[in-house]
N, C-alpha and C positions, 0 to 999 in steps of 0.2 A: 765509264768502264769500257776498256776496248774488250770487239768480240772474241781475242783469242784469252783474254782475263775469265769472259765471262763461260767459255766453255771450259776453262779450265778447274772456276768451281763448281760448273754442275758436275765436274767428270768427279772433284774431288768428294762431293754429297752422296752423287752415286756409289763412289769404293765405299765409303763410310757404312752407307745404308746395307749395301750386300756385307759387310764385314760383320755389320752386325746382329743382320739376318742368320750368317752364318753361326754366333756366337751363340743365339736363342738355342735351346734344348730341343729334341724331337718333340717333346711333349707338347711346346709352345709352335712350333713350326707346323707339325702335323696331327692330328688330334681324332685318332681313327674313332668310326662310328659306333655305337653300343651295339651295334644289331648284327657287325660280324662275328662277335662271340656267341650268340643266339646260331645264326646260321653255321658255324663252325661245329657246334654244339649237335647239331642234328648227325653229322658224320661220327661225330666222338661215340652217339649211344648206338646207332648199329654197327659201328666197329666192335663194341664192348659187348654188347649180344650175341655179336656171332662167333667169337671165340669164347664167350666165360657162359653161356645158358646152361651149357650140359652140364658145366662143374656145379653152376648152382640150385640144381635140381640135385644133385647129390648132398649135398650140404642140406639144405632143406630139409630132406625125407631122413637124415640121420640126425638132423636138431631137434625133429617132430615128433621120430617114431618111438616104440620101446625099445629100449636097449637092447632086447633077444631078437630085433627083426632080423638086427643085419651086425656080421659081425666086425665089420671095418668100411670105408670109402670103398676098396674095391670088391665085398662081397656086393654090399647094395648097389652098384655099376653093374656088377654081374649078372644078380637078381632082375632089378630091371630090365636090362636087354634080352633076358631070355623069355622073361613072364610077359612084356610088353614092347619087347621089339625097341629099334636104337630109336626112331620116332618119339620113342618114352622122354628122353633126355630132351629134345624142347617140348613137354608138354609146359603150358604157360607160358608160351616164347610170346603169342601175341600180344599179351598188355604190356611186356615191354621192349617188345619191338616199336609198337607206338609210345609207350610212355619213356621208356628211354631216350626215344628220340625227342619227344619234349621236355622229359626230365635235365635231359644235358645239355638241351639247349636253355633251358632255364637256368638251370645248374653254371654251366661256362659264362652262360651271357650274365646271369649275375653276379660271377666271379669278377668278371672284367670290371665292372661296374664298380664295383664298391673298390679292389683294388684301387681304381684312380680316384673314388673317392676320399677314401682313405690316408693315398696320396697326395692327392691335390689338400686337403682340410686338417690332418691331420699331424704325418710325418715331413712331409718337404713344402710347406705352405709358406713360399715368395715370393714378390711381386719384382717381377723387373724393371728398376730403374730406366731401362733403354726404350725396352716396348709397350711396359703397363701390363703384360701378361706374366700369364704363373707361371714360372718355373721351377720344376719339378726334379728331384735327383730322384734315386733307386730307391723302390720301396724295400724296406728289409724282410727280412723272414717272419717277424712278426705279425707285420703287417699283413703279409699272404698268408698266416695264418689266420686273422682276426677277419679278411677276409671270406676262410674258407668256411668258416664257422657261422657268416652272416648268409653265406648263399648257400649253405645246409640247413637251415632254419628257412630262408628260403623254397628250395622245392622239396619240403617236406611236404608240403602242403599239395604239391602233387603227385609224389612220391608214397606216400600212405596209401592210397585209393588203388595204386599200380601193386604195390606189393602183398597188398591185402590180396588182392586177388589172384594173382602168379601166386602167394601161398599157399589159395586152398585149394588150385587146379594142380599144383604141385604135389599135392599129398593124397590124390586121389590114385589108388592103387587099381582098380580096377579095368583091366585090358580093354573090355567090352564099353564101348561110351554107355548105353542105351542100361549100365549098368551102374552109371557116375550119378554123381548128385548134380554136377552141374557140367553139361555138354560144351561148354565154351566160355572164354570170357565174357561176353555178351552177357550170358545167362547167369552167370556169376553174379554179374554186377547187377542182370536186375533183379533177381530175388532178392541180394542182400538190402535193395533198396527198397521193393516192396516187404519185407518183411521186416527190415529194423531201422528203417530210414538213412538220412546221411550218416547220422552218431554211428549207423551199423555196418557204412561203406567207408568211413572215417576211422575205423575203429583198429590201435595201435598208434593214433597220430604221436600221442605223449612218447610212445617209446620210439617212435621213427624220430621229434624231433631229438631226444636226448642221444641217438645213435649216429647222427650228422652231426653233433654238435663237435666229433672225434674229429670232421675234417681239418680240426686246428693244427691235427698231425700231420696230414697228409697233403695238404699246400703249404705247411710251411715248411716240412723236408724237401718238398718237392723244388721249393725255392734254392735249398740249401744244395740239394745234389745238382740241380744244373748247374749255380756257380761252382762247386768243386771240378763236374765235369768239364765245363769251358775250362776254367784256369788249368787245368792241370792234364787236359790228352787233348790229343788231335782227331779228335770223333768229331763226324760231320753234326750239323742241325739234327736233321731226325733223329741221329742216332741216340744223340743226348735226349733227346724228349722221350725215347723208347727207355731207356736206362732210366732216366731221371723219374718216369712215370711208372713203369713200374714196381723199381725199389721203395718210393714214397708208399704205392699201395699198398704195400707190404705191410711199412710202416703203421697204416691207417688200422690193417687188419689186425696186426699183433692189441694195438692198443684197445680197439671198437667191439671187436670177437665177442665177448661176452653178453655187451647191450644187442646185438645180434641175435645170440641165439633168445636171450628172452621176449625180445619183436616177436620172434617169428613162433611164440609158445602163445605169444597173445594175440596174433592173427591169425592160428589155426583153433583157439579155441573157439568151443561153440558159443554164438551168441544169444542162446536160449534162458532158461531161468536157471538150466542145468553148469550153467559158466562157472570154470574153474576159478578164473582169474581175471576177478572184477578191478586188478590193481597190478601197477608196475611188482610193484615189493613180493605180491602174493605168486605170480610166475618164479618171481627170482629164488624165492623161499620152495617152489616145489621144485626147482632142478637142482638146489643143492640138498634137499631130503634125497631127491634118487639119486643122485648121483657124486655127490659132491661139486668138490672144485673141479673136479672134471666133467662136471656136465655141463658146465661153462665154456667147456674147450670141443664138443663133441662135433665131430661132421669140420673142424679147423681146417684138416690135410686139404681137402678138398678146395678148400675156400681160397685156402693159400698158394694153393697150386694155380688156382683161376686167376688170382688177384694180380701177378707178376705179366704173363702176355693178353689178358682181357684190356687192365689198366694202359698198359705200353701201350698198344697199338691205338686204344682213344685218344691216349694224348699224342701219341703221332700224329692223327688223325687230324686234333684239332690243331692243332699247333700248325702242320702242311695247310689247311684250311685257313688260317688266320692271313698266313704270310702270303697265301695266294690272291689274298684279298685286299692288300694292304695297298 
């Protein structure tokens, strides 16, 4: 074989090769790390802390209190700033300031995860002919659902211990600390553990996980309203993640709201022998004696109003975080 034969088929092996490199999916080409969901994930929970704490400090103290405390979200906003100053509104910012930022990075990073596992094994699982790797199409909405619901059961497991305690720093009314039951989270967390052990730092797990199990709403709209937004406006990346992220939360809240307020009736109760509700069912059962089907909904306004730019801005957040990383 003469040498202009023979560079003529490396040249033609080479087109071949890159044509078909090119043909493989991103997914088989490029195969991003598990760990920038995790790292994205730390941005996502102090973004979501520092616009949605105050809102949920109101929602809180209106799911907890007696119905004559406060006569609406903005008398209890009122009440608080004036009896204890704006300061009031992040009391229990600490545990999730830190746990947030673990939470979401748990939370995102194990969203990613299961996503492509879910993808890779169960919705688009095929083997390329060409390269012997997988190639993978678009997961559906389902999928980002069945996802969101695996990495809600997920960090509930750290999510409990966080919330447990932002609850009962939340509902301590008292201006004067030196007058509180428990002066910090710190102090929080160790008595509960000196006094009633894990069971008593753990305590709510059952209703935190049944209350993430809602995320099936809210990553699987989430799915669904960014592809409406791409196809159909000319709104930049972020902006769709801002939109996309917060109308889902919306979603998440309308549907989860209820298992909500009964968490947070079983993490402000006492864990003494004097305990109201040794049981999901037996919370659920005293908020519809007081209140009915509305005490289902109480402290909502609040929640909902947070849920729209707390949400947006995380998934802004993480989403600009992912791509910068990509």
């Amino acid at each position: 074989m003469s040498a202009t034969a023979e560079t003529t088929v490396a040249d033609s092996v080479a087109k071949q090769r890159n044509q078909d490199a090119a043909e493989l999916p991103a997914k088989a080409q490029q195969s991003p790390a598990n760990y920038k969901g995790f790292v994205a994930g730390v941005f996502s929970g102090t973004a979501k802390l520092a616009v949605g704490h105050p809102f949920d400090t109101i929602k809180v103290r209106l799911q907890t209190s007696a119905t004559s405390q406060f006569r609406g979200p903005l008398d209890c906003l009122l009440q608080t700033v004036r009896q204890e100053g704006v300061r009031a509104l992040y009391k229990g910012a600490t545990p999730p300031l830190v746990g947030w930022m673990v939470m979401d990075s748990v939370l995102m990073g194990s969203l990613t995860f299961y996503r492509r596992l879910l993808n890779d094994n169960v919705f688009n699982p095929k083997r390329s002919e060409v390269s012997g790797m997988i190639e993978t199409g678009k997961l559906p909405p389902i999928g980002h659902a069945a996802a969101g619901v695996m990495a809600g059961c997920t960090v509930s497991f750290i999510a409990a211990p966080v919330e447990h305690v932002k609850a009962r720093l939340q509902v301590q009314y008292q201006p004067e600390k030196k007058k509180r039951l428990y002066s910090g989270p710190i102090d929080c967390t160790t008595k509960l553990l000196r006094g009633y052990g894990i069971s008593g730092l753990y305590r709510g797990l059952g209703a935190t996980l049944l209350f993430r199990s809602f995320f099936f709403f809210w990553w699987g709209t989430y799915d669904i309203f960014t592809g409406i937004l791409t196809n159909h406006t000319s709104l930049s990346t972020p902006a769709i993640n801002f939109w996309a992220g917060g109308l889902s939360a919306q979603v998440f809240w309308i549907t989860s709201y209820p298992s909500d307020v009964v968490k947070q009736r079983i993490m402000t109760d006492s864990l003494g022998p004097d305990r109201k509700f040794p049981r999901w069912v037996d919370a659920a059962k005293a908020i519809l004696r007081e209140g009915g089907w509305r005490g289902f909904w109480r402290g909502f306004l609040p929640c909902f109003l947070r849920a729209f730019p707390a949400n947006a801005m995380a998934l802004v957040a993480f989403e600009g975080v992912m791509r910068a990383l990509a």
